[in-house]
N, C-alpha and C positions, 0 to 999 in steps of 0.2 A: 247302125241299126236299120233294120228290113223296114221299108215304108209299108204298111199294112193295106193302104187305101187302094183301093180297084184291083188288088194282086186278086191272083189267083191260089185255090187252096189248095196246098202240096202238089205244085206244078212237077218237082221233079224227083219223087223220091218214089219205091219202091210199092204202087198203090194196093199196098197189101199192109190192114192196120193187126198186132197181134195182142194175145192177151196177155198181162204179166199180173208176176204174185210176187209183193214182198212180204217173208213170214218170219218167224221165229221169237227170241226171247230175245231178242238184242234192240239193243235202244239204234232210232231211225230210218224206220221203215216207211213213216208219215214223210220223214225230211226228205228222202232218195225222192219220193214221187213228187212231192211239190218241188223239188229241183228239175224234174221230169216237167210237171207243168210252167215251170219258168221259161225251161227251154223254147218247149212248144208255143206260148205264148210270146216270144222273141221271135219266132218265125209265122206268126199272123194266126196258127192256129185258134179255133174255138176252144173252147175248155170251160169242162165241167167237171166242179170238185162235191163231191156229195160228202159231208165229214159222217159215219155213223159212228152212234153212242156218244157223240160230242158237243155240245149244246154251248151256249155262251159268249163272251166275248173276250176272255182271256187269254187270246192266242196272239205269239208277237205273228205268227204268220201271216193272219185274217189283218192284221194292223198294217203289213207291208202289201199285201196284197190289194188292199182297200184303197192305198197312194200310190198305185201304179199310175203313169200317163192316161189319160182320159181312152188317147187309140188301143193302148193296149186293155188295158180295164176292161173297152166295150166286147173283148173277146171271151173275157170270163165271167161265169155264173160259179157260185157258190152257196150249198144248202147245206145248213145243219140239221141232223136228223136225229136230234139228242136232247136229254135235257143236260142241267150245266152240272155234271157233276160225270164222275168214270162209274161204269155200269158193273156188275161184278153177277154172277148166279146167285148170292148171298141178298143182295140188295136193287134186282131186277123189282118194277114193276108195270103195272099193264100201263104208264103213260111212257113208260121206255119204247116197250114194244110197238105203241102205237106210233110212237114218232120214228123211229126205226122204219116200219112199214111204209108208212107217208113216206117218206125218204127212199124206200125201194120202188113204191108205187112213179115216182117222178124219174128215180133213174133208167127205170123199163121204159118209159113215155120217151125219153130223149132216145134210149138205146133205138128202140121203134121208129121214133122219128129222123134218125141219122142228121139229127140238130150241130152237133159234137167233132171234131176228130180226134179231143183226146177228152174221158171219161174216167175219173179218179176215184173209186168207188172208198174212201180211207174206214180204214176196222171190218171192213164190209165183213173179213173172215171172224171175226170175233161177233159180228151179228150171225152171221150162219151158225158158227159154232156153238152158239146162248139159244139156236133157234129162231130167232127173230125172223129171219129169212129162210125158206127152204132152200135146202139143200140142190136138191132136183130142179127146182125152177128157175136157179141161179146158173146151173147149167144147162139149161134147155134157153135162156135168153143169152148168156155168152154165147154160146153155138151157133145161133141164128142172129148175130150181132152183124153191121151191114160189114165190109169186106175192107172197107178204108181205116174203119177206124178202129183204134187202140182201145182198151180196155186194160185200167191198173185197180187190182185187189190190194190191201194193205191189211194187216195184223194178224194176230200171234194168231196160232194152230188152225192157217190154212185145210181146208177140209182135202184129203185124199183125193176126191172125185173134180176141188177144184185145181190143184194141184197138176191133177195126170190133163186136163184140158189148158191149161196154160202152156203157152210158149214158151214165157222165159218164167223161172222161178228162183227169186236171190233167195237164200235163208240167213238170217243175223242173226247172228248167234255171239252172247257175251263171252267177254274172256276177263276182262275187269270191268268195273264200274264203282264207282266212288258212293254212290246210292248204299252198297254193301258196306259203308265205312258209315253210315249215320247221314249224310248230306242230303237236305232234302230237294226236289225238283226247284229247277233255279230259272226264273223270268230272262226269256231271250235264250235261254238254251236246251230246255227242256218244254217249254212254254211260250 
C-alpha cells in the first residue's frame, strides 16, 4: 500500500482530470464510483463524495468507509445532501430541495476551490433531472472545473446536455434482477 505522508499528488499520471456519467436503469451505478473512489483514495488522492437525495445512515458503504485507516480517512470528505428516505416527483418536498441545493452549493465551493482530485457528485443526475439543480449551471461549473481533477455524475436519466460534456459515459442497463421476482433491497448488497 502507497504511503500517503509527504507524497506528492498524482506525480505521474496524465495531469488532465475528465468528467464521467454513470446512467441508466441498472442497479450500480453508486457502487462502480465508490469503487472509483477506493481506488483513488488507495493512491493518496483527496475525495469528495456528495451523496444527493440520500440522507441517513443506513448505508453499508458510509459504515466501510467510516473504518478506513485514520491516513486514508484523512483524504475523504463526505456529505449528504438528502433527507433519509428516496426522493420520487410524487413525494418531493421544499426540505428535499433545499438539502439538494446545500449540497450543490458546497460541491461548486470545492469545485472552485480545486480542494479535490476526485469529486463524486452520487444521483446528482436525478437531482437535475427533479430540477433540483439547474441544468445549465451544472454545465457552465463542469466546464470551468480546474484541469486536474475528475468529476463523477451518478444516476438514472443523465440529462442530454450532461451526457454530450462528459468524457466517459457507462450506461447500466438491466437484463435481470431478482427485485422483478418479489425480493426486496437487501442490507450489504443493495444497501
Amino acid at each position: 500500500m502507497e504511503n500517503c505522508e509527504n507524497k506528492l499528488i498524482n506525480p505521474n499520471w496524465a495531469q488532465h482530470g475528465y468528467i464521467q456519467v454513470y446512467t441508466g436503469d441498472g442497479k450500480g451505478k453508486t457502487t462502480a464510483s465508490l469503487g472509483l473512489a477506493m481506488r483513488a483514495l488507495g493512491r493518496c488522492w483527496k475525495v469528495l463524495i456528495i451523496m444527493f437525495t440520500k440522507g441517513g445512515d443506513d448505508y453499508g458503504e458510509l459504515n466501510s468507509f467510516m473504518n478506513l485507516s485514520p491516513a486514508i480517512k484523512s483524504n475523504l470528505k463526505i456529505i449528504q445532501a438528502g433527507l433519509d428516505r428516496i426522493v420520487y416527483k410524487e413525494n418531493e418536498t421544499e426540505a428535499d430541495i433545499k438539502a439538494v441545493q446545500e449540497g450543490w452549493k458546497l460541491a461548486k465551493q470545492a469545485i472552485k476551490n480545486d480542494e479535490y482530485q476526485l469529486i463524486i457528485l452520487d444521483e446528482a443526475n436525478i437531482a437535475i433531472d427533479m430540477g433540483f439543480i439547474d441544468v445549465d449551471e451544472a454545465v457552465e461549473v463542469l466546464k470551468n472545473k480546474p484541469e486536474e481533477m475528475e468529476i463523477v455524475l451518478t444516476g438514472r436519466n443523465a440529462h442530454p446536455k450532461i451526457i454530450e460534456l462528459a468524457h466517459l459515459v457507462s450506461e447500466i442497463k438491466p437484463v435481470k434482477h431478482y427485485w422483478d421476482t418479489g425480493i426486496a433491497a437487501r442490507k450489504g448488497i443493495e444497501y
